[in-house]
N, C-alpha and C positions, 0 to 999 in steps of 0.2 A: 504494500500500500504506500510505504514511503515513497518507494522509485516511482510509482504512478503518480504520485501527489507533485515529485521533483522535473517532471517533463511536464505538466502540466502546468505549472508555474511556469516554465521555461515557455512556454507557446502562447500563454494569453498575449503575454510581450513583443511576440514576432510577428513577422509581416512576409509577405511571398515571398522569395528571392530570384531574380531574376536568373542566376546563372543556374546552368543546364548541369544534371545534378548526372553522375555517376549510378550504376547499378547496381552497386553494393557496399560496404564498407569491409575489409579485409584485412584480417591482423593474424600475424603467424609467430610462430617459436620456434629457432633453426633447433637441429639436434645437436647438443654439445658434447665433444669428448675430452678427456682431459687425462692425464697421463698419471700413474698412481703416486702417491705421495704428493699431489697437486694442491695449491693452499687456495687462494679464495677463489672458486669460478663464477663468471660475470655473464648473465646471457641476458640479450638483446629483445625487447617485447617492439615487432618491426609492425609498423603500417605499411601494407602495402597498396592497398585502396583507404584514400579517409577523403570523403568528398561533402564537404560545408558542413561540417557537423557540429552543432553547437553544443549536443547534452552527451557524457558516456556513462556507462556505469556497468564495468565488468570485474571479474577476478578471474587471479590466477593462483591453482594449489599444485601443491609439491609431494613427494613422498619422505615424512622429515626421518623416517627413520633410517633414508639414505642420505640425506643434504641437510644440513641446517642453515636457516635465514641468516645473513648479514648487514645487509645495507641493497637500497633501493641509491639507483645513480643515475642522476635526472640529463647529466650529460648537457645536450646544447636546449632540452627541455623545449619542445616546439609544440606543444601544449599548455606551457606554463602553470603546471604543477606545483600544489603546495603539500606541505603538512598536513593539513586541511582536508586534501583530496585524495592523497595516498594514507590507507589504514590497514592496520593487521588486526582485525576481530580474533582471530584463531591465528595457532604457533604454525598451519601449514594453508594457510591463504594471504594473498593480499587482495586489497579492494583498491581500484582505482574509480571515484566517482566524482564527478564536477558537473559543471555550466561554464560556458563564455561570461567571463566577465561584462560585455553589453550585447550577451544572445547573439552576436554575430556567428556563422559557423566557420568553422578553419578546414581547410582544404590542405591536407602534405602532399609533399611531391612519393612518388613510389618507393621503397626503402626503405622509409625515413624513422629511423629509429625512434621510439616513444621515449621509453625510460631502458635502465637494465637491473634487474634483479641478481643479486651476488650470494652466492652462499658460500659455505665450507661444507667437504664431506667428512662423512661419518665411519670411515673406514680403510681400507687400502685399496677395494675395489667397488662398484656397486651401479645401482641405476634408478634413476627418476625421472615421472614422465611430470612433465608441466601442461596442465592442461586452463584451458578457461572454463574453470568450473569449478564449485564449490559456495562459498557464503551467498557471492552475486550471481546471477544469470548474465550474461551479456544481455547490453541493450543500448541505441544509439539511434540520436535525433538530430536530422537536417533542420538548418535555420528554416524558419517560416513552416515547418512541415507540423500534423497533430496527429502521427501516427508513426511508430517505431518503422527507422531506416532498415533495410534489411542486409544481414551481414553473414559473413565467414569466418571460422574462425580455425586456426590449424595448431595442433598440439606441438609441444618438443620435449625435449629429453635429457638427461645429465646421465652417461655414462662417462664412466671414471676408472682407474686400475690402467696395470702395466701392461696388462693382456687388447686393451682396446685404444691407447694413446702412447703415443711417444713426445718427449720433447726433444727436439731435432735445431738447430745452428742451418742457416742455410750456404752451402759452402762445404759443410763439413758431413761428406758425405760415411765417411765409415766410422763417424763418431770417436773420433779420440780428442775433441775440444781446439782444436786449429785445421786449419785450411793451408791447404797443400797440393803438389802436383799431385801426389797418391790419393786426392779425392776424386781425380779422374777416373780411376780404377772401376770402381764401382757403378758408374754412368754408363761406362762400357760395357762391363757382365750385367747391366739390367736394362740395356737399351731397349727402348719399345716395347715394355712393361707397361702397364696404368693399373690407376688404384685410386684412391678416393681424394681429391682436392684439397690442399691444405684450409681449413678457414682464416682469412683475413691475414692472406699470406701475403708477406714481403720478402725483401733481400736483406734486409736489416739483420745483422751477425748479431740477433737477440736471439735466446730457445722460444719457438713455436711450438705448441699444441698440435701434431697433425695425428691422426686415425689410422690405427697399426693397416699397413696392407695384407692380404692375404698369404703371401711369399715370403722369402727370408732367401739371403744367403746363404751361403752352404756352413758360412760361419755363426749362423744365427741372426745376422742383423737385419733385423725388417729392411725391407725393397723403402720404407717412404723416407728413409734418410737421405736417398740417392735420390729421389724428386726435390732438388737441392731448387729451383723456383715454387712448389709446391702447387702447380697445374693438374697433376693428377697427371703426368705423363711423364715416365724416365725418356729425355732426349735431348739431341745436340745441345737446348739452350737451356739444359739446366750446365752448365758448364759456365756459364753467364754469372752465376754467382759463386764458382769457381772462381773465378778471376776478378770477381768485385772483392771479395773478401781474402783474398788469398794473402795469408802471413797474419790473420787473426789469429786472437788467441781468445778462450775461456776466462771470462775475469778473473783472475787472482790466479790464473797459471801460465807457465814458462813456455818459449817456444821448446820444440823437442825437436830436432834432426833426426829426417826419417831415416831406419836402420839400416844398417849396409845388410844387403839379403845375399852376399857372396855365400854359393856352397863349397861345400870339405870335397865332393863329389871329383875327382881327379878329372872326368871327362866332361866336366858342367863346361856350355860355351863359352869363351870370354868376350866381356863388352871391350872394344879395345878402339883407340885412336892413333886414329894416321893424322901425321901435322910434320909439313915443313918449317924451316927455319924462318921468320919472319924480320923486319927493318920495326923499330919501332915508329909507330905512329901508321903504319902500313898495314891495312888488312888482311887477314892469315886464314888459314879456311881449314878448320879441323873435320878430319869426314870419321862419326862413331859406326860401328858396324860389331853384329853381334856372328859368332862364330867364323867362320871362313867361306860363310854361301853353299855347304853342302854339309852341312851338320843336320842329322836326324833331329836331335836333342833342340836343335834350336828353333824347330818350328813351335809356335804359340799362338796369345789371343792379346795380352796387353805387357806391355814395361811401363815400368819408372827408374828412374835413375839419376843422380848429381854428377856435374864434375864441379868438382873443388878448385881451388887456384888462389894465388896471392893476392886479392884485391888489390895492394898496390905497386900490381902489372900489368893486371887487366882492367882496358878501360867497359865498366859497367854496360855502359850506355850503348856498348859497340855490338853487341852479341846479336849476331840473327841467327835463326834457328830454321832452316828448311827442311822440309819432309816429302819432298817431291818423290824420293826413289825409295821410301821406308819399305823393308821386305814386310813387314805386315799389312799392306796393302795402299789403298788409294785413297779412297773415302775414310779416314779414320778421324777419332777426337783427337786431339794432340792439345798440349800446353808447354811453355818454356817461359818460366819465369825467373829472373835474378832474385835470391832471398832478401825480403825487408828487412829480414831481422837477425838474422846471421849472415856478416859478410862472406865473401867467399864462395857462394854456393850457386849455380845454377844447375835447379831442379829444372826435367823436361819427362814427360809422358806422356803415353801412345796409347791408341786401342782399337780395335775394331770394334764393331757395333752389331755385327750380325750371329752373336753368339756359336759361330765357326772358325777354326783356329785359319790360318796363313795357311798355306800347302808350300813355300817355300822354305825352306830349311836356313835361315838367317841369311844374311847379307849387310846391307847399309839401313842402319837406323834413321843417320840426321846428318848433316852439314851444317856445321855451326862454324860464323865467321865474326870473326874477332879481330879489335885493335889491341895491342903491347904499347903498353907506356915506358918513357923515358926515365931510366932513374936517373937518380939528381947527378949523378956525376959523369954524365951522356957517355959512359963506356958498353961494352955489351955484358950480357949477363943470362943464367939459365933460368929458363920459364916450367917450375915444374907443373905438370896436369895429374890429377886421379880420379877416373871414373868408379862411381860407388853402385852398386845398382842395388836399389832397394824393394823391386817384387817385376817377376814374371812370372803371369801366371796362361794359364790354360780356359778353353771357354767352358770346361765343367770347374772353374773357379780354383782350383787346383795350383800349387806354384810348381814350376819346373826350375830346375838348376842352372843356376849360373856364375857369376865370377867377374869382378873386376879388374884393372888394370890401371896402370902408370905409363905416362910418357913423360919425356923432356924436347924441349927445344930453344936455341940457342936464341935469343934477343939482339939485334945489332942496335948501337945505339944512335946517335942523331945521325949518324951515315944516311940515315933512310932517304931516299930520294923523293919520299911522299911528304916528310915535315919538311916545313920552308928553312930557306938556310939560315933566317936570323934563328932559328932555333938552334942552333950549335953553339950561339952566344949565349943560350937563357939561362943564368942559375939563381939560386936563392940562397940567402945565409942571414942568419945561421940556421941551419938544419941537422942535427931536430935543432927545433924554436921551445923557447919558453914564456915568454913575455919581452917587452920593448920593441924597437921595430924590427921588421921583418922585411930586407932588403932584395929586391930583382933585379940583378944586376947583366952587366954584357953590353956591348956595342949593340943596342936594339934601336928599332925606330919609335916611334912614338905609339903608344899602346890604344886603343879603342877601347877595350875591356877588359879588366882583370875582374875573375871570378876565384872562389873557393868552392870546392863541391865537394861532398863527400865517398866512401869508393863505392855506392850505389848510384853514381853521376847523379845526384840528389842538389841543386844549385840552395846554400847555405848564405853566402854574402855575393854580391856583385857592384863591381867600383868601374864609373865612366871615367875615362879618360887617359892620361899618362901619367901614372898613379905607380912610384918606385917604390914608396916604403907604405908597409901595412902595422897596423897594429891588432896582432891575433890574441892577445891576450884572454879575453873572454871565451875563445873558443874552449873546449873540455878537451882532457887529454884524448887523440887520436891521430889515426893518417888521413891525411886531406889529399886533395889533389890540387895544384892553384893552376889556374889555368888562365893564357895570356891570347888574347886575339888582335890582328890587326890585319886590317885588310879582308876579314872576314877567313883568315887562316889561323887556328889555333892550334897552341904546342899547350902541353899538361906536365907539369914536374910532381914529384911527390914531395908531402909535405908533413914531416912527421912534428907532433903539437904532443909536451911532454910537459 
């Protein structure tokens, strides 16, 4: 009798409305999953149809001996909700009941979230349906109208536990709390999978709520870490947040270099590199190649791998990585990225996508071409290389045996025909530096640009003009590189800050 009595009052006040009124009014509950040991879950009460409606008066109950209430979150409030109009009569309903403040009716756009109801659960796993129903009936009245608007209403759900949610890092496909070439791995062995859509999925290196998939790994790990965009599709562009997040970490944990996966196995392939001698400042082209191109052992489904190196020899910035003639095929994922966060390291991985190994028995991985930097005392010097390889595996997930290697090659120094010849004048002292100035000296011409970078070619400081003495004091102890342009040619010396 109340709610009869509250639209009734509501209508003596109104007058027809001119605008053309919608079919129905339409409000739903997604289903919520949430991963076990999850603290407050927040689910969304959505309008999807709300066409001028001045009066509402519905509820929503719960099952409290699976959730218990927290807080009601009015959000951007596009109903303007008070205390007043939100009430808990019972420990497992809420009442939403109002009027327009001057009987006008409000129209949302489709979506548009109402409020959100938040709970905590009651256990480590369980299930609750939300439905509209319980203290109030739904009921809803367009401006000027003297007869209930007619409406939909769609239930939802709070399923919770480790059996029906995961929280997942997007990037971080095999779950060890950072992003890495070895999260390609995983996009590979589950390419062309699908499974259920993350909700309210971003690329944001925060943990996401997504809905165990049906599959797993062979190691256990649900297929939906590997929907690293959360689409509800393992493919080429979840690899997209691969490489937005790559060199994240888990808050309050350390980067970890992925393991060297070299086997004891005497006849495992070896990843090995051909590299000739280089001029510094001259481009060098290292060609990786697994086996000898007629190794049984060596046919597979995906690598990863590092090479290691002195940061400062190798200029960062210079590294191209081609996969043109990879023996694992054509169409594959690949990644090659320099480490943010451990210098030295460039990680690169491969994979196919067709869950069928290569029929080739190894050959050439990559072609990675590289600048050598000058050291400060422009003589020559040895450049040593090691490749690490950190997993090969098979398209039944499987890893097959392998092995790393060492190379050297000789550095010549400002000789190079590629650096300009005022670069045989360029040096800096004192190096190492400590504080005071920090002098560039040599018959040079007048400078355009002095730079400081650091050995991820990361630009730190930049000074216009003919600029001889620096003051690096404030920098933190490391090696820098300083780098001089003129003429739009630049030489790079190294610069050790102690």
């Amino acid at each position: 009798m109340k709610q009869f009595l509250l639209f009734s009052l509501l209508l003596a006040g109104t007058f027809v409305s001119g605008l053309s009124a919608q079919d129905r009014v339409s409000l739903s509950i997604p289903d919520v999953v949430a991963a076990g040991g999850a603290s407050e879950i927040c689910v969304p009460i959505i309008a999807d149809s709300f066409p001028d409606i001045a009066a509402v008066d519905f509820s929503i109950g719960w099952d409290m001996t699976q959730v218990s209430f927290t807080e009601t979150r009015l959000g951007d409030n596009p109903l303007g909700l008070t205390d007043n109009t939100v009430a808990m009569p019972e420990p497992d309903n809420i009442v939403i009941t109002f009027t327009t403040n001057d009987l006008m009716g409000i129209t949302l756009s489709p979506g548009t979230v109402m409020l959100e109801l938040c709970f905590n659960t009651t256990g480590d796993s369980g299930f609750s349906p939300l439905t509209f129903a319980g203290f109030r009936s739904p009921e809803f009245v367009q401006e000027g109208e003297f007869t209930p608007f007619p409406f939909d209403t769609f239930p939802g759900s709070i399923t919770y536990g480790a059996d029906v949610a995961a929280n997942v890092l997007p990037g971080d496909t095999n779950n060890d709390g950072q992003v890495d070439h070895t999260d390609l791995l995983n996009i590979g062995l589950g390419h062309g999978t699908n499974g259920p859509e993350r909700f309210n999925a971003s690329g944001e290196f925060t943990a996401q709520v997504a809905a165990i998939w049906p599959t797993n790994f062979t190691n256990g790990l649900n297929l939906a870490y590997a929907d690293a965009n959360g689409d509800g599709a393992i493919a080429d562009n979840d690899l997209n947040a691969v490489s937005a997040n790559y060199g994240q970490i888990l808050d309050g944990g350390s980067f970890t270099p992925a393991a060297n996966g070299s086997s004891v196995i005497p006849e495992a392939p070896v990843l090995s590199i051909a590299v000739n001698d280089v001029n510094a400042g001259e481009t060098g082209t290292m060609i990786v190649s697994l086996g000898d191109g007629n190794d049984p052992l060596a046919v597979g489904y995906a690598l990863a791998f590092t090479l290691t190196y002195d940061p400062a020899q190798i200029d960062a910035g210079s590294f191209e990585v081609n996969f043109a003639n990879a023996f694992l095929g054509e169409d594959l994922l690949t990644i090659d990225r320099v480490n943010p966060v451990v210098p030295g390291r460039l990680e690169i991985a491969l994979s196919r996508k067709d869950q069928i190994n290569t029929t080739l028995p190894g050959g050439q991985v990559c072609r990675i071409n590289f600048q050598a930097l000058n050291n400060n005392s422009s003589g020559d010097y040895t450049l040593d290389l090691t490749i690490v390889p950190n997993a090969f595996l098979l398209s039944d997930q499987s890893s097959a045996p392998i092995t790393g290697s060492t190379a050297s090659l000789m550095v010549m120094g400002t000789t190079s025909a590629s650096e300009p010849a005022w670069g045989r004048e360029l040096s800096i002292f004192p190096n190492p530096y400590t504080n005071g100035p920090l002098s560039i000296q040599g018959n040079l011409p007048a400078f355009d640009q002095v730079r400081i970078l650091d050995l991820q070619g990361r630009l730190l400081q930049s000074y216009t003009g003919n600029l001889r003495q620096l003051d690096l004091t404030n920098l933190p102890a490391a090696t820098y590189l300083l780098q001089i342009e003129i003429d739009g040619e630049r030489v790079n010396r190294k610069l050790i800050k102690r």
